[in-house]
C-alpha positions as CSV (number, residue, x, y, z in Angstrom):
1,X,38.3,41.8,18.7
2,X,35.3,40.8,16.4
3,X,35.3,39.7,13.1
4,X,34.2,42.1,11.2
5,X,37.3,44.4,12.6
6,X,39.7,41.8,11.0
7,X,40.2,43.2,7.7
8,X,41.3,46.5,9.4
9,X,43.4,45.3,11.2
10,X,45.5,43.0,8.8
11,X,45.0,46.1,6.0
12,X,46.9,48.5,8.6
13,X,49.8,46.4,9.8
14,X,50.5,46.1,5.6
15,X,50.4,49.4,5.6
16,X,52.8,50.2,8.5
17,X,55.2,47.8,7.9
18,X,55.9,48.8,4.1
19,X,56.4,52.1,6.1
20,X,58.9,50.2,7.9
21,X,60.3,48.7,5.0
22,X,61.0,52.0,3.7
23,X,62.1,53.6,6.6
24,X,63.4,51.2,9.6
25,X,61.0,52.4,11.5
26,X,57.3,54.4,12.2
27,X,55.2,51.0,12.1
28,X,53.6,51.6,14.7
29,X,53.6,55.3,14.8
30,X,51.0,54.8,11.7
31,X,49.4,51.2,13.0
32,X,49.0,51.8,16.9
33,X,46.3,54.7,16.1
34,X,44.3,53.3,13.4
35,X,43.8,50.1,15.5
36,X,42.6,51.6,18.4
37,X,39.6,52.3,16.8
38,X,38.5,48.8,16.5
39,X,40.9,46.9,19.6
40,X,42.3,47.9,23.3
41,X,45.5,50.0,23.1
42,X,46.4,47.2,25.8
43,X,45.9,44.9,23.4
44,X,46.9,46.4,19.6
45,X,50.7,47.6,21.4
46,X,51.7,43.7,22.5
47,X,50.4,43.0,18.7
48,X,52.3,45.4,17.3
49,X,55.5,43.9,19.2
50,X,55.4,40.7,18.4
51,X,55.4,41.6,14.8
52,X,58.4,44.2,15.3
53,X,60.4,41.2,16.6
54,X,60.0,39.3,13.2
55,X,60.4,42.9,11.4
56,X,63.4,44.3,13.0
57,X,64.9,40.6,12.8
58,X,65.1,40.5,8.8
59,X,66.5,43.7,8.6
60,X,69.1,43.5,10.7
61,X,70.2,40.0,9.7
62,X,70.5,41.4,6.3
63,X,73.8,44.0,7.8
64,X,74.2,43.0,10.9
65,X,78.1,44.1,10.8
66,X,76.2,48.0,10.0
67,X,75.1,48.5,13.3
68,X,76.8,50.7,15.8
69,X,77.7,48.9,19.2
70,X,78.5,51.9,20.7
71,X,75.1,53.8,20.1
72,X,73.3,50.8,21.2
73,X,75.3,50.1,24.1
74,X,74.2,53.8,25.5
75,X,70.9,53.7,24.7
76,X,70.0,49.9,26.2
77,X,70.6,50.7,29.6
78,X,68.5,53.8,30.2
79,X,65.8,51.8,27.3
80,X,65.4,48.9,30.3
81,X,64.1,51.3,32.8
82,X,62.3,53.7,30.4
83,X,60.1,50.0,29.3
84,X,59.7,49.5,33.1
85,X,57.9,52.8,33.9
86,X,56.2,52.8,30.4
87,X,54.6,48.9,31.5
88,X,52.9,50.1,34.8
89,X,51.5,53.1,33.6
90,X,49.8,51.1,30.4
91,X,48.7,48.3,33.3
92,X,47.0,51.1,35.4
93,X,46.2,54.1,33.7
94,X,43.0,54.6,32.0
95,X,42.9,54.0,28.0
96,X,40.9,57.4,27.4
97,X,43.7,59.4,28.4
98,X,46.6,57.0,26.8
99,X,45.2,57.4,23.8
100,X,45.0,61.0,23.8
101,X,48.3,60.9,25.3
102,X,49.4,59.2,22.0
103,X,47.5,60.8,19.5
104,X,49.0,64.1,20.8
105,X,52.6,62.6,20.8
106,X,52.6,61.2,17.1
107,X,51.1,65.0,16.3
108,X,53.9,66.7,18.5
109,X,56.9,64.0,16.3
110,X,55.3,65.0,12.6
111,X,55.9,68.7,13.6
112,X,59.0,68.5,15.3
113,X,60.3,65.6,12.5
114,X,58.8,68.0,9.6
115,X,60.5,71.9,11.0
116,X,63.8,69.3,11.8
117,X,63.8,68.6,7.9
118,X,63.8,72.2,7.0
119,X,67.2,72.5,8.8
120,X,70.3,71.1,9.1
121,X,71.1,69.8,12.5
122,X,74.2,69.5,14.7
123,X,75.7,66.4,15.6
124,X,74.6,65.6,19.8
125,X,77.0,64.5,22.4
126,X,77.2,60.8,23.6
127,X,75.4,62.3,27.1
128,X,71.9,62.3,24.8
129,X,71.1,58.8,25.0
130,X,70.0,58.4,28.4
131,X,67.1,60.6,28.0
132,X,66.6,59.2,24.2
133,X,66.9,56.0,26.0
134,X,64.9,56.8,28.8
135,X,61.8,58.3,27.3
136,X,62.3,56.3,24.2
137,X,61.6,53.2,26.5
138,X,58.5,54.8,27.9
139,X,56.9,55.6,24.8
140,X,57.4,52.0,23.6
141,X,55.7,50.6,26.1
142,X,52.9,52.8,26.5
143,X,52.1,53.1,22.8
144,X,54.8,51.0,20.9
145,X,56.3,54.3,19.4
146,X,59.5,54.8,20.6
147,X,61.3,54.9,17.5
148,X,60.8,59.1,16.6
149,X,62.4,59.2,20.0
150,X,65.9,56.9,19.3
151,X,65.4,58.4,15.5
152,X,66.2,62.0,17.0
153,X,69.3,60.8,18.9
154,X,70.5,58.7,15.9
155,X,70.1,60.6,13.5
156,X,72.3,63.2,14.8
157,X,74.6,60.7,15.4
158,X,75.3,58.6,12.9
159,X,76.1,60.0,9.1
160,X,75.6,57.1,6.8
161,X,72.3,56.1,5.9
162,X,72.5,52.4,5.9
163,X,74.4,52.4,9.5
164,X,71.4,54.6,10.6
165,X,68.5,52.6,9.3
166,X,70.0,49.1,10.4
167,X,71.0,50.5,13.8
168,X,67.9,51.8,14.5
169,X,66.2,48.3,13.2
170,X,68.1,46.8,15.5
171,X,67.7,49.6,18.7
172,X,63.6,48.9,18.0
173,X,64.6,45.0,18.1
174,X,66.2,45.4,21.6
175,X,63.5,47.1,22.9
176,X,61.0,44.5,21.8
177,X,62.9,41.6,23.0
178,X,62.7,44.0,26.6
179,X,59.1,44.7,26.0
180,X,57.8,41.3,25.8
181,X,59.7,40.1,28.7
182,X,57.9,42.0,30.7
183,X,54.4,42.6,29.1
184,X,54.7,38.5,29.6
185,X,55.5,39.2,33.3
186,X,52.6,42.0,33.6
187,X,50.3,39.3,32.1
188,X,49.7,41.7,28.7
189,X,51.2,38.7,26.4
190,X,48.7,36.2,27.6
191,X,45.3,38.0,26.1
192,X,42.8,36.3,24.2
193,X,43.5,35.9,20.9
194,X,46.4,37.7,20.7
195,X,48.6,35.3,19.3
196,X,46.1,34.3,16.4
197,X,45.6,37.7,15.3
198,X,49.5,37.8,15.5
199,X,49.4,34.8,13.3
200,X,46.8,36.4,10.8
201,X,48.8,39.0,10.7
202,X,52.4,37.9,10.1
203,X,51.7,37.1,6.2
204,X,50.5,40.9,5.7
205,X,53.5,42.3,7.9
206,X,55.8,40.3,5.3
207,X,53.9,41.5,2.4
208,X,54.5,45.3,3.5
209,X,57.8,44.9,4.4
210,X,58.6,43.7,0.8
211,X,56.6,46.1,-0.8
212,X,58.5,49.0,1.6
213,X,62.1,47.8,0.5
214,X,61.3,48.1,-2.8
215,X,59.9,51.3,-2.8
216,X,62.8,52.6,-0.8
217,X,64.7,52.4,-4.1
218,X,61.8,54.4,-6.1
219,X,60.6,57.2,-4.0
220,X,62.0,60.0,-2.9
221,X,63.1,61.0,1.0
222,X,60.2,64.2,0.1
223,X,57.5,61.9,-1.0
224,X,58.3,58.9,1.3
225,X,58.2,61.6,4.4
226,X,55.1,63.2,3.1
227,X,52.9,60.0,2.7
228,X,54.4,58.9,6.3
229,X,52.9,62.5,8.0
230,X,49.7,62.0,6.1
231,X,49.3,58.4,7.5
232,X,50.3,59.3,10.9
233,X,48.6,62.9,11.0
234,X,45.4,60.5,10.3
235,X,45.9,57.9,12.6
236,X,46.6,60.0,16.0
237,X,43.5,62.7,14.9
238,X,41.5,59.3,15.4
239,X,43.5,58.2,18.4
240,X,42.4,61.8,20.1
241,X,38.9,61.2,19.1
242,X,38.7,58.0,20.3
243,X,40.2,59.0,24.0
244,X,38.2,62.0,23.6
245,X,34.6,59.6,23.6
246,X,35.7,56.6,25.8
Protein backbone atom coordinates (compact mmCIF):
# COMPACT_ATOMS: atom_id res chain seq x y z
CA UNK A 1 0.00 0.00 0.00
CA UNK A 2 1.56 3.43 -0.91
CA UNK A 3 1.32 6.49 0.73
CA UNK A 4 -0.65 8.46 -1.03
CA UNK A 5 -3.61 5.67 -0.60
CA UNK A 6 -3.33 6.28 3.27
CA UNK A 7 -5.82 8.94 3.65
CA UNK A 8 -8.43 6.61 1.96
CA UNK A 9 -7.95 4.14 3.71
CA UNK A 10 -8.08 5.65 7.40
CA UNK A 11 -11.20 8.09 5.83
CA UNK A 12 -13.17 4.73 5.03
CA UNK A 13 -12.66 2.56 8.19
CA UNK A 14 -14.22 6.12 10.00
CA UNK A 15 -16.74 5.78 7.91
CA UNK A 16 -17.62 2.06 8.32
CA UNK A 17 -17.21 1.88 11.76
CA UNK A 18 -19.70 4.85 12.77
CA UNK A 19 -21.90 2.54 10.48
CA UNK A 20 -21.03 0.03 13.01
CA UNK A 21 -21.61 2.21 15.77
CA UNK A 22 -25.00 2.68 14.54
CA UNK A 23 -25.79 -0.58 13.61
CA UNK A 24 -23.67 -3.61 15.20
CA UNK A 25 -22.66 -4.35 12.18
CA UNK A 26 -22.05 -3.56 8.04
CA UNK A 27 -18.38 -2.23 8.60
CA UNK A 28 -17.03 -4.00 6.34
CA UNK A 29 -19.87 -4.45 3.97
CA UNK A 30 -19.17 -0.47 3.30
CA UNK A 31 -15.07 -0.59 4.00
CA UNK A 32 -14.02 -3.95 2.24
CA UNK A 33 -15.19 -2.38 -1.34
CA UNK A 34 -13.98 1.01 -1.16
CA UNK A 35 -10.43 -0.34 -0.15
CA UNK A 36 -10.03 -2.55 -2.79
CA UNK A 37 -9.45 0.10 -4.96
CA UNK A 38 -6.29 1.17 -3.47
CA UNK A 39 -5.06 -2.46 -1.44
CA UNK A 40 -5.28 -6.45 -2.11
CA UNK A 41 -8.68 -7.88 -0.96
CA UNK A 42 -6.08 -10.39 0.59
CA UNK A 43 -4.81 -7.76 2.41
CA UNK A 44 -7.82 -4.98 3.21
CA UNK A 45 -10.11 -8.35 4.83
CA UNK A 46 -7.27 -9.39 7.65
CA UNK A 47 -7.31 -5.32 8.17
CA UNK A 48 -10.67 -5.10 8.49
CA UNK A 49 -10.49 -8.07 11.22
CA UNK A 50 -8.27 -6.97 13.31
CA UNK A 51 -10.21 -3.78 13.78
CA UNK A 52 -13.63 -5.83 14.31
CA UNK A 53 -11.90 -7.59 17.22
CA UNK A 54 -11.37 -4.19 19.07
CA UNK A 55 -14.99 -3.03 17.59
CA UNK A 56 -17.08 -5.94 18.52
CA UNK A 57 -15.06 -6.00 22.00
CA UNK A 58 -16.47 -2.49 23.34
CA UNK A 59 -19.72 -3.21 22.39
CA UNK A 60 -20.25 -6.21 23.83
CA UNK A 61 -18.46 -5.39 27.08
CA UNK A 62 -20.89 -2.66 27.45
CA UNK A 63 -24.12 -5.63 27.80
CA UNK A 64 -22.48 -8.56 27.85
CA UNK A 65 -25.44 -10.19 30.02
CA UNK A 66 -27.77 -9.07 26.53
CA UNK A 67 -26.44 -11.61 24.41
CA UNK A 68 -28.26 -14.85 23.57
CA UNK A 69 -26.12 -18.03 24.39
CA UNK A 70 -28.41 -20.09 22.75
CA UNK A 71 -28.24 -18.25 19.24
CA UNK A 72 -24.57 -18.16 19.44
CA UNK A 73 -24.10 -21.58 20.51
CA UNK A 74 -25.97 -22.73 17.08
CA UNK A 75 -24.42 -20.57 14.95
CA UNK A 76 -20.48 -21.20 16.21
CA UNK A 77 -20.32 -24.52 15.16
CA UNK A 78 -21.36 -24.49 11.56
CA UNK A 79 -19.42 -20.51 11.59
CA UNK A 80 -15.86 -22.74 12.27
CA UNK A 81 -16.22 -24.74 9.14
CA UNK A 82 -17.95 -21.98 6.97
CA UNK A 83 -14.29 -19.67 7.94
CA UNK A 84 -12.39 -22.84 6.92
CA UNK A 85 -13.73 -23.16 3.39
CA UNK A 86 -14.03 -19.29 3.13
CA UNK A 87 -9.78 -19.25 4.03
CA UNK A 88 -8.68 -21.58 1.08
CA UNK A 89 -10.71 -20.16 -1.44
CA UNK A 90 -9.37 -16.37 -0.55
CA UNK A 91 -5.60 -18.27 -0.49
CA UNK A 92 -6.24 -19.65 -4.01
CA UNK A 93 -8.64 -18.05 -5.97
CA UNK A 94 -7.91 -15.19 -8.14
CA UNK A 95 -8.77 -11.55 -6.73
CA UNK A 96 -10.54 -10.53 -10.13
CA UNK A 97 -13.25 -12.77 -9.60
CA UNK A 98 -13.48 -12.35 -5.56
CA UNK A 99 -14.03 -9.11 -5.95
CA UNK A 100 -16.74 -9.39 -8.37
CA UNK A 101 -17.95 -12.12 -6.32
CA UNK A 102 -18.32 -9.50 -3.48
CA UNK A 103 -19.38 -6.59 -5.15
CA UNK A 104 -22.33 -8.78 -6.49
CA UNK A 105 -23.06 -10.10 -2.95
CA UNK A 106 -23.24 -6.67 -1.03
CA UNK A 107 -25.64 -5.66 -4.30
CA UNK A 108 -27.73 -8.99 -3.87
CA UNK A 109 -27.90 -8.09 0.67
CA UNK A 110 -29.06 -4.15 -0.14
CA UNK A 111 -32.02 -5.72 -2.25
CA UNK A 112 -32.90 -8.47 -0.34
CA UNK A 113 -32.28 -6.23 3.22
CA UNK A 114 -34.32 -3.23 1.49
CA UNK A 115 -37.73 -5.67 -0.10
CA UNK A 116 -37.18 -7.48 3.66
CA UNK A 117 -37.99 -3.94 5.16
CA UNK A 118 -41.09 -3.48 3.25
CA UNK A 119 -42.51 -6.58 5.05
CA UNK A 120 -42.97 -8.07 8.12
CA UNK A 121 -41.24 -11.32 8.55
CA UNK A 122 -41.90 -14.56 10.37
CA UNK A 123 -39.98 -15.71 13.12
CA UNK A 124 -37.34 -18.91 11.59
CA UNK A 125 -36.85 -22.17 13.30
CA UNK A 126 -33.68 -22.98 15.42
CA UNK A 127 -32.69 -25.51 12.16
CA UNK A 128 -31.60 -21.93 10.27
CA UNK A 129 -28.38 -21.49 11.80
CA UNK A 130 -26.34 -24.00 10.25
CA UNK A 131 -26.72 -22.55 6.89
CA UNK A 132 -26.57 -18.86 8.47
CA UNK A 133 -23.71 -20.23 10.23
CA UNK A 134 -22.27 -22.01 7.45
CA UNK A 135 -22.30 -19.44 4.65
CA UNK A 136 -22.10 -16.69 7.17
CA UNK A 137 -18.56 -18.15 7.89
CA UNK A 138 -17.67 -18.25 4.23
CA UNK A 139 -18.51 -14.85 3.43
CA UNK A 140 -16.36 -13.63 6.35
CA UNK A 141 -13.51 -14.96 5.30
CA UNK A 142 -13.62 -14.34 1.81
CA UNK A 143 -14.68 -10.75 2.06
CA UNK A 144 -15.16 -9.96 5.80
CA UNK A 145 -18.99 -9.59 5.35
CA UNK A 146 -20.72 -12.11 7.05
CA UNK A 147 -22.74 -10.06 9.14
CA UNK A 148 -26.07 -9.55 6.42
CA UNK A 149 -25.80 -13.25 6.63
CA UNK A 150 -26.09 -13.93 10.79
CA UNK A 151 -28.26 -10.47 10.56
CA UNK A 152 -31.07 -12.51 8.49
CA UNK A 153 -31.08 -15.45 10.99
CA UNK A 154 -31.14 -12.99 14.03
CA UNK A 155 -33.23 -10.88 13.20
CA UNK A 156 -35.96 -13.21 12.84
CA UNK A 157 -35.01 -14.55 15.87
CA UNK A 158 -34.61 -12.33 18.43
CA UNK A 159 -37.33 -9.43 19.18
CA UNK A 160 -35.57 -6.84 21.28
CA UNK A 161 -33.38 -4.54 19.71
CA UNK A 162 -30.59 -4.24 22.18
CA UNK A 163 -30.39 -8.27 22.53
CA UNK A 164 -30.17 -8.18 18.64
CA UNK A 165 -27.53 -5.65 18.13
CA UNK A 166 -25.26 -6.90 21.12
CA UNK A 167 -25.69 -10.55 20.05
CA UNK A 168 -24.77 -9.97 16.76
CA UNK A 169 -21.63 -7.70 18.10
CA UNK A 170 -20.73 -10.48 19.69
CA UNK A 171 -21.60 -13.41 16.77
CA UNK A 172 -19.11 -10.97 14.42
CA UNK A 173 -16.60 -11.06 17.48
CA UNK A 174 -16.54 -14.92 17.46
CA UNK A 175 -16.01 -15.16 14.05
CA UNK A 176 -13.01 -12.77 14.14
CA UNK A 177 -11.34 -14.43 17.03
CA UNK A 178 -11.92 -17.80 14.40
CA UNK A 179 -10.75 -15.76 11.44
CA UNK A 180 -7.52 -14.69 12.66
CA UNK A 181 -6.58 -18.01 13.92
CA UNK A 182 -6.47 -19.19 10.95
CA UNK A 183 -5.60 -16.35 8.40
CA UNK A 184 -2.35 -16.50 11.09
CA UNK A 185 -2.12 -20.29 10.13
CA UNK A 186 -2.63 -19.49 6.23
CA UNK A 187 0.19 -16.97 6.64
CA UNK A 188 -2.55 -13.86 5.66
CA UNK A 189 -1.73 -12.15 9.26
CA UNK A 190 1.84 -11.90 8.64
CA UNK A 191 1.74 -9.32 5.44
CA UNK A 192 3.81 -6.32 5.21
CA UNK A 193 2.58 -3.60 6.88
CA UNK A 194 -0.34 -4.90 7.98
CA UNK A 195 -0.13 -4.32 11.44
CA UNK A 196 0.99 -0.54 11.08
CA UNK A 197 -1.76 0.31 8.91
CA UNK A 198 -3.85 -1.50 11.62
CA UNK A 199 -2.28 0.75 14.05
CA UNK A 200 -2.90 3.98 11.84
CA UNK A 201 -6.03 2.90 11.78
CA UNK A 202 -7.36 2.05 15.24
CA UNK A 203 -7.63 5.91 16.31
CA UNK A 204 -10.13 6.53 13.19
CA UNK A 205 -12.02 3.07 13.95
CA UNK A 206 -12.60 4.68 17.57
CA UNK A 207 -13.53 7.97 16.32
CA UNK A 208 -16.42 6.35 14.11
CA UNK A 209 -17.58 4.14 16.45
CA UNK A 210 -18.24 7.17 18.80
CA UNK A 211 -19.60 9.22 16.25
CA UNK A 212 -22.06 5.92 15.24
CA UNK A 213 -23.41 5.50 18.95
CA UNK A 214 -24.35 8.81 19.03
CA UNK A 215 -26.09 9.02 16.05
CA UNK A 216 -27.92 5.84 16.86
CA UNK A 217 -29.85 8.08 19.27
CA UNK A 218 -30.58 10.93 16.50
CA UNK A 219 -31.44 9.23 13.23
CA UNK A 220 -34.02 7.35 12.28
CA UNK A 221 -34.04 3.29 11.35
CA UNK A 222 -35.32 5.01 7.47
CA UNK A 223 -32.48 7.43 7.21
CA UNK A 224 -29.75 5.31 9.02
CA UNK A 225 -30.76 2.29 6.37
CA UNK A 226 -30.82 4.60 3.49
CA UNK A 227 -27.27 6.27 3.97
CA UNK A 228 -26.00 2.53 4.78
CA UNK A 229 -27.47 1.22 0.99
CA UNK A 230 -26.07 4.39 -0.54
CA UNK A 231 -22.53 3.72 0.97
CA UNK A 232 -22.58 0.10 0.25
CA UNK A 233 -24.49 0.34 -3.34
CA UNK A 234 -21.13 2.61 -3.99
CA UNK A 235 -18.62 0.55 -2.64
CA UNK A 236 -19.47 -2.93 -4.36
CA UNK A 237 -20.32 -0.94 -7.98
CA UNK A 238 -16.46 -0.16 -7.53
CA UNK A 239 -15.59 -3.63 -6.24
CA UNK A 240 -17.28 -5.03 -9.67
CA UNK A 241 -15.25 -2.57 -11.64
CA UNK A 242 -12.31 -3.25 -10.15
CA UNK A 243 -12.62 -7.35 -10.67
CA UNK A 244 -14.00 -6.33 -13.90
CA UNK A 245 -10.28 -4.57 -15.06
CA UNK A 246 -7.74 -6.70 -13.00
Amino acid sequence: MSGDSLPLVLATIAVAYAVFGTTGFGAAMVAVPVLVQVVPLQFAVPLVLLLDIVATTTVVLRNPRGVSLAELGRLLPFMLVGVAIGTTVLSSVSSGWLLIGLGTFVLFAIGRAWASSQRELDALPPIWAAPAGLVGGVFSALFGTGGPIYTTYLVRRLVNPEVFRTTIATVIFCSALVRAAVFATAGLLQQERLLTTALWALPFCILGLAVGSFLRHKLTPRSTRQALFLFMAAGAVGAIYRGAIS
